[in-house]
C-alpha angles and dihedrals in degrees: 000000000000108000091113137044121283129220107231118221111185132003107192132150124251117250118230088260095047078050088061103040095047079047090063086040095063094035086056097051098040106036079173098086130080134227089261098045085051101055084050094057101040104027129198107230101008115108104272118176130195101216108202114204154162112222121209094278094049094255109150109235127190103194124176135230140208131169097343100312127088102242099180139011120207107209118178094345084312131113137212143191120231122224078251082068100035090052089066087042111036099169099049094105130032104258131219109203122221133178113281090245086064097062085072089056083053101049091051084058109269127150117238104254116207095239086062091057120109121228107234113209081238088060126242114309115262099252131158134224108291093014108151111237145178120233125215143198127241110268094022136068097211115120116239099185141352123228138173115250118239092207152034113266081242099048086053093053089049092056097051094251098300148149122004120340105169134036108212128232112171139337149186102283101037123111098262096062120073117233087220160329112295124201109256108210090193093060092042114085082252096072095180124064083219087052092056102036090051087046087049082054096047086052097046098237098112133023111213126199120198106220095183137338116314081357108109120168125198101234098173144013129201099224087180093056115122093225083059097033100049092039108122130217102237123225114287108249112250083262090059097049101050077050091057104035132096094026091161116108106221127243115282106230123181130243125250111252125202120170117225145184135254122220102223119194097260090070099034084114094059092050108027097080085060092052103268121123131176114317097013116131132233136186119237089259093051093052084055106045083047090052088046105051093041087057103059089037096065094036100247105131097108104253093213093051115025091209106068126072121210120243108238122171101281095040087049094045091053107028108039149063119253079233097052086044103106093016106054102064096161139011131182128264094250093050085034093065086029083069097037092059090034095065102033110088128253128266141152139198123217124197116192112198112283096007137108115261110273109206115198129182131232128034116327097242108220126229105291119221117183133174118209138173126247139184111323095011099296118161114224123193120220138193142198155181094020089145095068094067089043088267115142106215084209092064093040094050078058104052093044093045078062111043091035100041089217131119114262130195140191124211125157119273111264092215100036127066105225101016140120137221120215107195119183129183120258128003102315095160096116087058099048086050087059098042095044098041110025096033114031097022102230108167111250092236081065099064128072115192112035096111081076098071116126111272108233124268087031130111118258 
């Protein structure tokens, strides 16, 4: 909404009845805040300023303005807070949290697509289509933009944390939001630029040299000077120090991982009595208790040896061969169940730490590590599918800039739909073992790659 920069129609003060009305506004599309809050927010006597504006797409914004810094935007009859706002309530929305690289992405304009959220330990908020929501970084719980979800919390985690999951209104960055307090001189008892900088030269702090007429540069500063060396930082506001606080990225720590099995429509007769039909999926031990049970309900365990079932329709449609049909009469338990998993289709469940259970179907690709060759023989490392193990390829491209000292770049997999390609100069593949199994504790079965590393003594 935001990422460029607005054309700005009309700048005019609230009267003390529009107060009052944007006052039950809020108050109507954020029941969550209190009186008090409210009067905070929209205060009685304090400047408060209605900006009326077109942003780059021709959208009509009201945003408003108090003490400097916008508070709330009104976009189609509908309002919203800023992260100015959201900095002082925190707690006002319910927040998705992403990797610090991507706020740069949202700023320039991008959407938050579902493969770049981070699983708290807590699990993801409950939110609804079109549920307006903040959006935090990894290590602080200050909002940096606000978006509307495009699903339900259940409907991302259905679709294995895909596609596109908020559509994104405004963020810190953008040209909306200010970088900073700046120091107002009106409001100083100074009230003119000229007044503070000739009482700065009375006092010997700056030395000021007029170049031309209303043109004064500032040519010197006594940095040793008491007024600047005993100068204190005064105490951040609340608002700075939720900023500040929790900079501590948490701990990674990897899914749990169990394979499955598929039901296809070709064995639909053998599970639908237990309440499977085609597509369900079952774990290994479930496969077995259902073979099992079928067997001895329908008396086809041999009663001379207690090891051989008997082949009966359905056991012979989905089990065995055309050719093995009127040959096979009977198999034992072991090649029985052999057959059974043989013939059902792949699946697999991951489970990331404080999250509902994701199934996928299909083989669980591993971590792929690749080396290739560039201009003037440069070897180049590559890596792929780190989303599938909660890993954000942003955040890893990061991490390995700064261990290896070498450039890294990002750009999407050529033969995978949401998924992203880290490439990183040189053979970097000893660093990324270490990362991946000592650090992050990623089972070795789940790499591919990692036999390429550099043997030592040779060159890289």
């Amino acid at each position: 909404m935001f990422a460029k920069a607005f054309r700005v129609k009309s700048n005019s003060a609230i009267k003390g009845s529009d107060r009052r009305k944007l006052r039950a506004d809020v108050a109507a599309a954020f029941p969550a805040f209190s009186p008090e809050q409210l009067s905070e927010l929209v205060p009685g006597k304090e400047e408060l300023n209605t900006v009326k504006l077109y942003a780059h797409k021709g959208d009509a914004v009201t945003v408003y303005v108090s003490g400097g810094n916008p508070i709330l935007f009104e976009l189609k009859g509908n309002l919203y807070p800023t992260v100015y706002t959201l900095w002082s309530y925190p707690s006002l929305l319910p927040a998705f949290m992403t990797w610090p690289l991507v706020l740069e992405k949202l700023a320039g304009g991008a959407d938050l697509m579902l493969p770049g959220i981070v699983v708290p330990p807590d699990g993801l908020p409950q939110v609804q289509q079109g549920d307006l929501c903040a959006i935090t970084l990894v290590g602080s719980r200050a909002p940096v933009a606000i978006g509307v979800a495009t699903m339900s919390t259940a409907e991302m985690l259905a679709s294995g944390l895909k596609g596109r999951g908020f559509t994104v209104l405004h963020t810190y960055l953008d040209h909306l939001c200010p970088e900073g307090q700046q120091l107002d001189i009106k409001k100083s008892s100074y009230k003119k630029l000229s007044k503070f900088l000739h009482h700065m030269m009375k006092q010997q702090i700056v030395q000021v040299k007029e170049l031309s007429k209303g043109v004064e540069s500032i040519i010197a500063v006594d940095w040793k000077h008491p007024s600047i060396t005993s100068f204190i930082v005064p105490e951040p506001s609340s608002a700075a120090q939720i900023v500040q606080e929790d900079t501590k990225e948490k701990p990674y720590h990897p899914p749990e991982i169990e394979f499955l099995y598929c039901v296809p429509a070709n064995m639909t007769a053998l599970f639908q009595q237990y309440g499977h039909k085609k597509g369900s999926t079952l774990s290994g031990s479930e496969v077995r208790t259902i073979i099992i049970d079928y067997a001895k309900e329908n008396n086809l365990v041999d009663a001379d040896n207690k090891n051989l079932v008997k082949m009966d329709p359905i056991l012979c449609d989905c089990l065995l061969d055309k050719d093995e049909q009127h040959t096979v009469l009977k198999l034992p338990w072991d090649k029985l169940l052999t057959r059974c998993l043989d013939r059902l289709k792949p699946a697999y469940q991951v489970t990331f730490p404080g999250q509902e259970p994701i199934v996928k179907k299909g083989n669980l690709s591993p971590i792929d590590i690749t080396l290739a060759k560039r201009t003037y023989n440069k070897k180049v490392t590559m890596i792929r599918n780190l989303e599938a193990y909660g890993l954000d390829p942003y955040s890893m491209a990061a991490t390995l800039q700064q261990r290896c000292q070498a450039s890294v770049t990002i750009t999407p997999a050529s033969d995978a739909k949401d998924t992203m390609q880290v490439q990183i100069q040189g053979n970097q593949i000893n660093h990324l073992s270490r990362l991946l199994l000592e650090e992050y504790h990623i089972p070795r079965k789940y790499i591919r790659g990692l036999e390429k590393a550099p043997k030592p003594g040779k060159k890289k």
